[in-house]
PDB file with SEQRES, HELIX, SHEET and CRYST1 records, atoms N, CA, C and O in Angstrom:
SEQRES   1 A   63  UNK UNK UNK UNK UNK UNK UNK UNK UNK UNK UNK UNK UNK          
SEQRES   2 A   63  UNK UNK UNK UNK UNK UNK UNK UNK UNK UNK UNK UNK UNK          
SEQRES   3 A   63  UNK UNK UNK UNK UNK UNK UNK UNK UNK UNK UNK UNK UNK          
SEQRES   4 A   63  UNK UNK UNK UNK UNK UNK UNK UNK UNK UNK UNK UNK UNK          
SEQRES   5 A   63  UNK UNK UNK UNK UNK UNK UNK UNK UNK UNK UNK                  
HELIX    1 AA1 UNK A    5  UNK A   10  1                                   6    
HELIX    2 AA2 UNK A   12  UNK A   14  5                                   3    
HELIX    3 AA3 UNK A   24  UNK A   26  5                                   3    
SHEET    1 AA1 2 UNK A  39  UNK A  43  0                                        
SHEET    2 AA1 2 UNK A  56  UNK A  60 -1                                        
CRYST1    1.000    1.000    1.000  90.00  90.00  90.00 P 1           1          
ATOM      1  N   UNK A   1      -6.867   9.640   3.484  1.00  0.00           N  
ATOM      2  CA  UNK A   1      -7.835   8.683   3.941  1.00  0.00           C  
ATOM      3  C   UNK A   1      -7.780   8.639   5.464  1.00  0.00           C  
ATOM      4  O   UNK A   1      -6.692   8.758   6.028  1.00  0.00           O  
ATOM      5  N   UNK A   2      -8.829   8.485   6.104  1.00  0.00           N  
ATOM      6  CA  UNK A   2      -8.953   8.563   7.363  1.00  0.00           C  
ATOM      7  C   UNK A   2      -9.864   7.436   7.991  1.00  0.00           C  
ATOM      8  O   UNK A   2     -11.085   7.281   7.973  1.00  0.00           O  
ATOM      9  N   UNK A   3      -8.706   6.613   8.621  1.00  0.00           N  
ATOM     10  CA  UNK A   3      -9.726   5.520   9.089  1.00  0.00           C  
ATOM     11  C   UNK A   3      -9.901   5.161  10.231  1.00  0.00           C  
ATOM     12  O   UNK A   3      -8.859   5.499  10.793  1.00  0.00           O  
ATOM     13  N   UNK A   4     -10.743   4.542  11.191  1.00  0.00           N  
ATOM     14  CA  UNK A   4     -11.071   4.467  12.503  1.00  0.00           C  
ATOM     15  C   UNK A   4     -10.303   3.641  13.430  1.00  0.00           C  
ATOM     16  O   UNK A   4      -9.335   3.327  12.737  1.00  0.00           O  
ATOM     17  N   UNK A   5     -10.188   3.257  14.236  1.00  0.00           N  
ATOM     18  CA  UNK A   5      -8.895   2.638  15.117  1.00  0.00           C  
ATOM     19  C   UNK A   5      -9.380   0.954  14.774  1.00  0.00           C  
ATOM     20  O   UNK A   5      -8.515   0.080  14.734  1.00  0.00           O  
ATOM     21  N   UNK A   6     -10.525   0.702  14.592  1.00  0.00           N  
ATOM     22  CA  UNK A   6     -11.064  -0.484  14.292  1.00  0.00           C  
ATOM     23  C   UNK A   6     -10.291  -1.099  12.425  1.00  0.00           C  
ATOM     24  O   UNK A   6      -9.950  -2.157  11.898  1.00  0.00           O  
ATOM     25  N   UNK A   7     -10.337  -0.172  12.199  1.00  0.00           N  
ATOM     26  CA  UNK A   7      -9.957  -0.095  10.447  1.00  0.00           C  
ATOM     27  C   UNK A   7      -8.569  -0.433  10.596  1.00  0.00           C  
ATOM     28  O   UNK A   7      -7.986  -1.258   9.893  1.00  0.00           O  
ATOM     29  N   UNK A   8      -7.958   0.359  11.720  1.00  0.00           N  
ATOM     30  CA  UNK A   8      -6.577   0.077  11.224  1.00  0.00           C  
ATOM     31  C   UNK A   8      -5.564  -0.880  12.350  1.00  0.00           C  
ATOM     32  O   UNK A   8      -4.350  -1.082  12.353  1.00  0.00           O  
ATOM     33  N   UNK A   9      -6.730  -1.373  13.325  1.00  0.00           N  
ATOM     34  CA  UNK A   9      -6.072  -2.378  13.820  1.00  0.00           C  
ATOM     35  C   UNK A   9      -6.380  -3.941  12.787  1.00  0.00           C  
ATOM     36  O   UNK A   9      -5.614  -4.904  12.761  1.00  0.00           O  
ATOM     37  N   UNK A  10      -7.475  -3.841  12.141  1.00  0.00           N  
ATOM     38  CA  UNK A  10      -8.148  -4.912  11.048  1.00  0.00           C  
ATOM     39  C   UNK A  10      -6.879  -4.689   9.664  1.00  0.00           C  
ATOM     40  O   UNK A  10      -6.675  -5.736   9.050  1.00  0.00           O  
ATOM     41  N   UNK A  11      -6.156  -3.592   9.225  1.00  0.00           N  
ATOM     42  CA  UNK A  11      -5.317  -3.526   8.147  1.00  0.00           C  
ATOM     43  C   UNK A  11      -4.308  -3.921   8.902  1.00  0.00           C  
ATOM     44  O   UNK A  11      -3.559  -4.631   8.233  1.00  0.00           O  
ATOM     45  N   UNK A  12      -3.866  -3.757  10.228  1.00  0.00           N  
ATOM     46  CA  UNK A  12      -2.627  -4.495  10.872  1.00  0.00           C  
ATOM     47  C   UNK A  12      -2.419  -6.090  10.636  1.00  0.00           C  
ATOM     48  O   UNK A  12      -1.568  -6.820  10.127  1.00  0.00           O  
ATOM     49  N   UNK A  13      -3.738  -6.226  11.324  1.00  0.00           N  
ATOM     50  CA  UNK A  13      -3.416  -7.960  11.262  1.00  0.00           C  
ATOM     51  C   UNK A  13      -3.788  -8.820   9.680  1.00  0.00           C  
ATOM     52  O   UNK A  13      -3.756 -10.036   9.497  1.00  0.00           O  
ATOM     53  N   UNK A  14      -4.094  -7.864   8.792  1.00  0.00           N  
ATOM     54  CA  UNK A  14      -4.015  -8.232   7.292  1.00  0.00           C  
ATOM     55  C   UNK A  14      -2.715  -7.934   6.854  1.00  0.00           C  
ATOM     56  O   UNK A  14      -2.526  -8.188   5.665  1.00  0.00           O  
ATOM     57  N   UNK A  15      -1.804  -7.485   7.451  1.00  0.00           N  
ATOM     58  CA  UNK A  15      -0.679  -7.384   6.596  1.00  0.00           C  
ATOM     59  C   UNK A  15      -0.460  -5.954   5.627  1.00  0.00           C  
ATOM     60  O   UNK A  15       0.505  -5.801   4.878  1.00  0.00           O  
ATOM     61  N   UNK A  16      -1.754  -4.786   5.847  1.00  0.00           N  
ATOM     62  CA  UNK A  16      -1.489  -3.889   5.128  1.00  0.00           C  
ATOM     63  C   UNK A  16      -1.213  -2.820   5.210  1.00  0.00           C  
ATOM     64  O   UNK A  16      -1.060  -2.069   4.246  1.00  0.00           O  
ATOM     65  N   UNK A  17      -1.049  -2.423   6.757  1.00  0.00           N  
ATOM     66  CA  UNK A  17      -0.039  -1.063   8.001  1.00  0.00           C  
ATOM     67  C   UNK A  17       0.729  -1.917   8.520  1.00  0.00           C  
ATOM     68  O   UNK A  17       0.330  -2.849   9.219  1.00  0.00           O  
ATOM     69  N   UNK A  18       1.962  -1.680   8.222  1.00  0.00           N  
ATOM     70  CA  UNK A  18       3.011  -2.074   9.379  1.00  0.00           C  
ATOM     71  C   UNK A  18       3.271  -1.000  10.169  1.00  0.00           C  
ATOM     72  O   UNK A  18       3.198   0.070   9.564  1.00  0.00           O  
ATOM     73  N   UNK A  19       3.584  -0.924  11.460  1.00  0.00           N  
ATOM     74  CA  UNK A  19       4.003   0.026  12.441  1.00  0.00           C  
ATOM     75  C   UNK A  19       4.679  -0.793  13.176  1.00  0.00           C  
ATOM     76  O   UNK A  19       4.348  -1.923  13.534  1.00  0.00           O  
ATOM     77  N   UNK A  20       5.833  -0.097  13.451  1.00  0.00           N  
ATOM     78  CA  UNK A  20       6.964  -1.217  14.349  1.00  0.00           C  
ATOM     79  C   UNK A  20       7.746   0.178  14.800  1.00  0.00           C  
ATOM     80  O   UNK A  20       7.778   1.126  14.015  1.00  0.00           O  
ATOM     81  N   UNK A  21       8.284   0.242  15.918  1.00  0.00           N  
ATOM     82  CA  UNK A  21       7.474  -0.293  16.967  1.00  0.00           C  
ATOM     83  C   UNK A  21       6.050   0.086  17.118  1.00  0.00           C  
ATOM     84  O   UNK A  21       5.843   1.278  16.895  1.00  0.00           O  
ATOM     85  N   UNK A  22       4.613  -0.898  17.566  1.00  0.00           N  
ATOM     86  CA  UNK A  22       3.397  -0.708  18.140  1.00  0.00           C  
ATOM     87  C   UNK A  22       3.303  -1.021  19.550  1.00  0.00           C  
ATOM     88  O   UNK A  22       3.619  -1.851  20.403  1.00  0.00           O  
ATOM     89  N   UNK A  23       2.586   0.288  19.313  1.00  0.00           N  
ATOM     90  CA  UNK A  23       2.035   0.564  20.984  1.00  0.00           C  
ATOM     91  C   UNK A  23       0.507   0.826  21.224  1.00  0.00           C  
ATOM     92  O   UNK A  23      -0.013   1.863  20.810  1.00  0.00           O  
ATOM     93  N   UNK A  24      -0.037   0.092  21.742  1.00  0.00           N  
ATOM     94  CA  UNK A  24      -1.816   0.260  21.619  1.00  0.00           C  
ATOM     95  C   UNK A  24      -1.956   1.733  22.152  1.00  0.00           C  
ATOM     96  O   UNK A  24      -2.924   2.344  21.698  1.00  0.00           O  
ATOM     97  N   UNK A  25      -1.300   2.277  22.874  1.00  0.00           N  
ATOM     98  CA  UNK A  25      -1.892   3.553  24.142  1.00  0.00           C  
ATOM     99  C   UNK A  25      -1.145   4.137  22.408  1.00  0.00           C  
ATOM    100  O   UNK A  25      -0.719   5.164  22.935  1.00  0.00           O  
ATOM    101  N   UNK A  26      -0.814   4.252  21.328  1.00  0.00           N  
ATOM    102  CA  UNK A  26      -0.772   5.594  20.619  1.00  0.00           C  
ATOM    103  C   UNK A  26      -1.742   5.759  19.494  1.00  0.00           C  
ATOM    104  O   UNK A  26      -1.809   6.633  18.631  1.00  0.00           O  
ATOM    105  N   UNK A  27      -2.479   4.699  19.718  1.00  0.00           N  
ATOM    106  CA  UNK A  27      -3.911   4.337  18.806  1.00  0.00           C  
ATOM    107  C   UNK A  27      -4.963   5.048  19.021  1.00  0.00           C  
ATOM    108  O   UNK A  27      -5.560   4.628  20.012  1.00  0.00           O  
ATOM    109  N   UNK A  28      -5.515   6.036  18.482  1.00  0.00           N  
ATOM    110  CA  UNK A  28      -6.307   6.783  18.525  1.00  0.00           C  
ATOM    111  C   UNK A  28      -7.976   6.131  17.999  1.00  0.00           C  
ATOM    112  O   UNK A  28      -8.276   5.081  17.431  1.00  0.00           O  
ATOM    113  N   UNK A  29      -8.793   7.259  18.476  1.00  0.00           N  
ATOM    114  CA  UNK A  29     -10.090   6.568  17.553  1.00  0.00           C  
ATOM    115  C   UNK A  29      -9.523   6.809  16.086  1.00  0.00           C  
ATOM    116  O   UNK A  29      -9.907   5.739  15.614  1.00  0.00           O  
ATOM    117  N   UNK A  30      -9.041   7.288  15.285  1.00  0.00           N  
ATOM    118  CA  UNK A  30      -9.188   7.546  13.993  1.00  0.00           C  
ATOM    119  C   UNK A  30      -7.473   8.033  13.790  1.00  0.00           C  
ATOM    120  O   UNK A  30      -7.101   8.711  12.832  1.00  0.00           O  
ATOM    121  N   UNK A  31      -6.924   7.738  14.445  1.00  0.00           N  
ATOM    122  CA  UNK A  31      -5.269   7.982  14.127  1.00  0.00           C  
ATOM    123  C   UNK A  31      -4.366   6.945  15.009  1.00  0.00           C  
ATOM    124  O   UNK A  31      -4.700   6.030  15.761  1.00  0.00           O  
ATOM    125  N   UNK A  32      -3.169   7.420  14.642  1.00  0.00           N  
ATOM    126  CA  UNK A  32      -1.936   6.424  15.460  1.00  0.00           C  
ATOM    127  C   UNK A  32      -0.780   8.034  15.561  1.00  0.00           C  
ATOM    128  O   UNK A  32      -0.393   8.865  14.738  1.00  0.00           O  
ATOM    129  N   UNK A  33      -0.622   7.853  16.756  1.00  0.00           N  
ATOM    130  CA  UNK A  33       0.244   9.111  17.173  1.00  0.00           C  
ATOM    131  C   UNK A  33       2.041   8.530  16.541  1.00  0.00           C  
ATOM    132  O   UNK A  33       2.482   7.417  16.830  1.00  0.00           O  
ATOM    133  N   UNK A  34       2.573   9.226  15.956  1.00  0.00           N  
ATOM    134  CA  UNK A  34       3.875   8.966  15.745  1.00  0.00           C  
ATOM    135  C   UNK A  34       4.745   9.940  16.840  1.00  0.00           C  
ATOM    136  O   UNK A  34       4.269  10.738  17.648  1.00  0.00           O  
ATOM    137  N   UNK A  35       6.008   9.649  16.629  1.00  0.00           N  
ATOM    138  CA  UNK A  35       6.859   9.960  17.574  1.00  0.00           C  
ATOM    139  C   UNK A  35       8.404   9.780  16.852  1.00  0.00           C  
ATOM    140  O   UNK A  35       8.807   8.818  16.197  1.00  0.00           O  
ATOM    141  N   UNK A  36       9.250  11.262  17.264  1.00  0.00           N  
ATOM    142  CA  UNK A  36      10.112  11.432  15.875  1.00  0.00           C  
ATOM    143  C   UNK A  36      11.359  10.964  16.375  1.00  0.00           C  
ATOM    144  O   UNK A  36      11.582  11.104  17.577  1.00  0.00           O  
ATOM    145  N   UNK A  37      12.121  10.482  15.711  1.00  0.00           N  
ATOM    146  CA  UNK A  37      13.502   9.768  16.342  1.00  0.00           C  
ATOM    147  C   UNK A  37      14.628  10.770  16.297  1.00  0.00           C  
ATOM    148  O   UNK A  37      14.304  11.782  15.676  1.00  0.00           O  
ATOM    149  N   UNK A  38      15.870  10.783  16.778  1.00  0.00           N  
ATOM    150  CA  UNK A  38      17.103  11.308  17.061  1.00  0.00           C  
ATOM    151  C   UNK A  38      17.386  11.424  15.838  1.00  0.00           C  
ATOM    152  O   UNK A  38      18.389  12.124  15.690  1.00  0.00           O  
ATOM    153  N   UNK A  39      16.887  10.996  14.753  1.00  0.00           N  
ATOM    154  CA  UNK A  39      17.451  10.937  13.455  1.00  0.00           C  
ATOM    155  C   UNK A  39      16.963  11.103  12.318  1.00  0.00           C  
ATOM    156  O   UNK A  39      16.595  10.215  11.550  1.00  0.00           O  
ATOM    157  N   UNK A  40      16.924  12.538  12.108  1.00  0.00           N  
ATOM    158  CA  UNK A  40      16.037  13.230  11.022  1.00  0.00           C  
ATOM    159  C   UNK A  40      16.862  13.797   9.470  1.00  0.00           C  
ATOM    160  O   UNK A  40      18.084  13.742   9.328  1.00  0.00           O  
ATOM    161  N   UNK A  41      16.075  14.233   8.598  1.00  0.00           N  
ATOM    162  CA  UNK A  41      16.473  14.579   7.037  1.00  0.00           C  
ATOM    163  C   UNK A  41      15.611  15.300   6.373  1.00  0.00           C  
ATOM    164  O   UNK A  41      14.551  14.879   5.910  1.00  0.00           O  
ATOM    165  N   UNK A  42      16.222  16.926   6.268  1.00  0.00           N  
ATOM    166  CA  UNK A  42      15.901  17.778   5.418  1.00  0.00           C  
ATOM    167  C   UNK A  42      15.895  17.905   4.123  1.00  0.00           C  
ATOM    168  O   UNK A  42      16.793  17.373   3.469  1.00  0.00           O  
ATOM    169  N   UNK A  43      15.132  18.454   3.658  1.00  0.00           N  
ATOM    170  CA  UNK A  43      15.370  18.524   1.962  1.00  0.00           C  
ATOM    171  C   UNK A  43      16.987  19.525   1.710  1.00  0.00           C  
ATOM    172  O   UNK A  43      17.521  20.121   2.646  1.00  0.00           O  
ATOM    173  N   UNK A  44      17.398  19.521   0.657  1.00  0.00           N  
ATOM    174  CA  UNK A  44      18.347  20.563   0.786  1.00  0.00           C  
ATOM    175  C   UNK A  44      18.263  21.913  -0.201  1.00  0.00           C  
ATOM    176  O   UNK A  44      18.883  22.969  -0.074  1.00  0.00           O  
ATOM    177  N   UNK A  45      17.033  21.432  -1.500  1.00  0.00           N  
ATOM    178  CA  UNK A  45      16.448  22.523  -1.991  1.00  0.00           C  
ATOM    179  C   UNK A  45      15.048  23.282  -1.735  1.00  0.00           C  
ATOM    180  O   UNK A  45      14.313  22.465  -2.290  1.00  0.00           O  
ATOM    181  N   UNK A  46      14.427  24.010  -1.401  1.00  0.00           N  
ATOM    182  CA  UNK A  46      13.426  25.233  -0.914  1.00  0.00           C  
ATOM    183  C   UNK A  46      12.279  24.762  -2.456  1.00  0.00           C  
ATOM    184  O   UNK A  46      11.066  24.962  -2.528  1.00  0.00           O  
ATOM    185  N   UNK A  47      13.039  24.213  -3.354  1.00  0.00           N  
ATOM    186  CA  UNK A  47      11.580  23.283  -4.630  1.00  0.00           C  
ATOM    187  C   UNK A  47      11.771  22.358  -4.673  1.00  0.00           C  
ATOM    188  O   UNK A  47      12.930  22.025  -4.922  1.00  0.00           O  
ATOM    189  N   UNK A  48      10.940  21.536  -4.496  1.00  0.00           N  
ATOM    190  CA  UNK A  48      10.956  20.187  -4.997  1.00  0.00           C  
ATOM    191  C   UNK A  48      10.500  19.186  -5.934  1.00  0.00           C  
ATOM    192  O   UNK A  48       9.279  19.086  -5.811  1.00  0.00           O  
ATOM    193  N   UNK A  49      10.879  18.521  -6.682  1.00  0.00           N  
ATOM    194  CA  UNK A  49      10.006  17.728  -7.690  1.00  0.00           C  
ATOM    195  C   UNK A  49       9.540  16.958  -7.787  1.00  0.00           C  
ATOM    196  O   UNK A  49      10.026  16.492  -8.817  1.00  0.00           O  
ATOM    197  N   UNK A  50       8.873  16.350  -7.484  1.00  0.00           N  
ATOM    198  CA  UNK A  50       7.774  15.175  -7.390  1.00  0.00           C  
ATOM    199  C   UNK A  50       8.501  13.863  -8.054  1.00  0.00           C  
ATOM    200  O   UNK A  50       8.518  12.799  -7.436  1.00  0.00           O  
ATOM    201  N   UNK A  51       9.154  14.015  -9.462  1.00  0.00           N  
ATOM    202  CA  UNK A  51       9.235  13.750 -10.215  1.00  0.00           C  
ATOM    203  C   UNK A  51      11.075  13.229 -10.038  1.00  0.00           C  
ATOM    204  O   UNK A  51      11.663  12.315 -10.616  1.00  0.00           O  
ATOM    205  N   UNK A  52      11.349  13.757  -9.497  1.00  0.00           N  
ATOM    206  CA  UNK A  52      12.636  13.724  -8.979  1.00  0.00           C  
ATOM    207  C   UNK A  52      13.267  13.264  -7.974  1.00  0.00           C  
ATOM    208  O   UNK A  52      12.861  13.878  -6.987  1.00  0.00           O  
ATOM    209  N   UNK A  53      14.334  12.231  -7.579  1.00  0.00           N  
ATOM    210  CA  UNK A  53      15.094  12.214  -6.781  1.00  0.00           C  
ATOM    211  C   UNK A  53      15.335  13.227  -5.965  1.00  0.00           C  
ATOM    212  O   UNK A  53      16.424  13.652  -6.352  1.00  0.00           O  
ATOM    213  N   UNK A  54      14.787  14.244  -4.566  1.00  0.00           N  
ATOM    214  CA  UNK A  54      15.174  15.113  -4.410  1.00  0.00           C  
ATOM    215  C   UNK A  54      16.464  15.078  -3.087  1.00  0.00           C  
ATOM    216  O   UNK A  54      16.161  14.469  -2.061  1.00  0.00           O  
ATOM    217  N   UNK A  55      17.432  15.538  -3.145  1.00  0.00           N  
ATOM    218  CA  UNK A  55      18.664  15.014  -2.436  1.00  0.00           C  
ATOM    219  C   UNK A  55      18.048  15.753  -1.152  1.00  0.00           C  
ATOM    220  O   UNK A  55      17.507  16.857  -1.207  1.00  0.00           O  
ATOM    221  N   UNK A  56      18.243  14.812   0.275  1.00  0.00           N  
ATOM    222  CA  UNK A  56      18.533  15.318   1.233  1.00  0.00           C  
ATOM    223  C   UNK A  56      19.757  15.391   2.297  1.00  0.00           C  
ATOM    224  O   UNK A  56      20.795  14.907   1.846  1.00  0.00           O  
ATOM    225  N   UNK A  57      19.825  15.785   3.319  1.00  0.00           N  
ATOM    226  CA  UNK A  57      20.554  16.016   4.897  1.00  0.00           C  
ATOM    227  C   UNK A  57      19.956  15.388   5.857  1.00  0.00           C  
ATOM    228  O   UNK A  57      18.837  15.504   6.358  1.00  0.00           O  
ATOM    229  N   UNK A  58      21.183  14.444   6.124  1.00  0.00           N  
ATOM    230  CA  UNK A  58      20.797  13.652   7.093  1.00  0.00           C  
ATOM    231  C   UNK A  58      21.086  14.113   8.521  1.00  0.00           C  
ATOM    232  O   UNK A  58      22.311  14.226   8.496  1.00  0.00           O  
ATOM    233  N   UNK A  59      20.702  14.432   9.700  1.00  0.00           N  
ATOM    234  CA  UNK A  59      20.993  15.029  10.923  1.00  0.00           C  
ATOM    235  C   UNK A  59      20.723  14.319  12.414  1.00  0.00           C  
ATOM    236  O   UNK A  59      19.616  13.796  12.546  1.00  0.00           O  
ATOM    237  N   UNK A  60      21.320  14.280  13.149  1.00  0.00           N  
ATOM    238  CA  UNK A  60      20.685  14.167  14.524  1.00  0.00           C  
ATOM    239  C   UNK A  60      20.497  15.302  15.771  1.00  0.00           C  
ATOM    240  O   UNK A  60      21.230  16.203  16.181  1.00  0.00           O  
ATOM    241  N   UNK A  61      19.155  14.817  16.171  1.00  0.00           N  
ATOM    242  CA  UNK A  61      19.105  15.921  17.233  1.00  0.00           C  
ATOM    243  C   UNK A  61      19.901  15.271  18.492  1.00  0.00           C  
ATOM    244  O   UNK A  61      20.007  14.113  18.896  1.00  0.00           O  
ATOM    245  N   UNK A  62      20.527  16.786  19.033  1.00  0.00           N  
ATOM    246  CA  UNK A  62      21.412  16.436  20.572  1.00  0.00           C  
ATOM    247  C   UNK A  62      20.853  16.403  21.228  1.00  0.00           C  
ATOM    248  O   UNK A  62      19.679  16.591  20.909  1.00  0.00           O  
ATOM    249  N   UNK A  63      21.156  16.139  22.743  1.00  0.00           N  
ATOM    250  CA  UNK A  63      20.171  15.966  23.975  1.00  0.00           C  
ATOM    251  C   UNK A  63      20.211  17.180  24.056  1.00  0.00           C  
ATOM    252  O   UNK A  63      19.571  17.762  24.932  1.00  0.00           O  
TER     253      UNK A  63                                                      
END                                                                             
């Protein structure tokens, strides 16, 4: 679903996107830019199941 910056500043203040931290300058006309933290998690199998618990790896990136 793709909705307009109007749409999803109106689902913000309804209570139905949370984004924390928000920043207006990453609000797009029709998106919200994310930004990836020091602290990421891989899958650890190459299939995955939908259906399944799939176990991951938890990692941080170094400077």
């Amino acid at each position: 679903m793709i909705l307009s910056d109007r749409a999803i500043l109106q689902s913000i203040e309804k209570g139905e996107i949370v984004i924390d931290p928000y920043s207006r300058e990453s609000l797009g006309t029709n998106s919200y830019d994310v930004h990836l933290s020091k602290h990421l998690a891989t899958y650890l199998s190459e299939i995955l199941d939908a259906k399944a618990h799939n176990k991951v790896e938890h990692f941080e990136i170094g400077e």
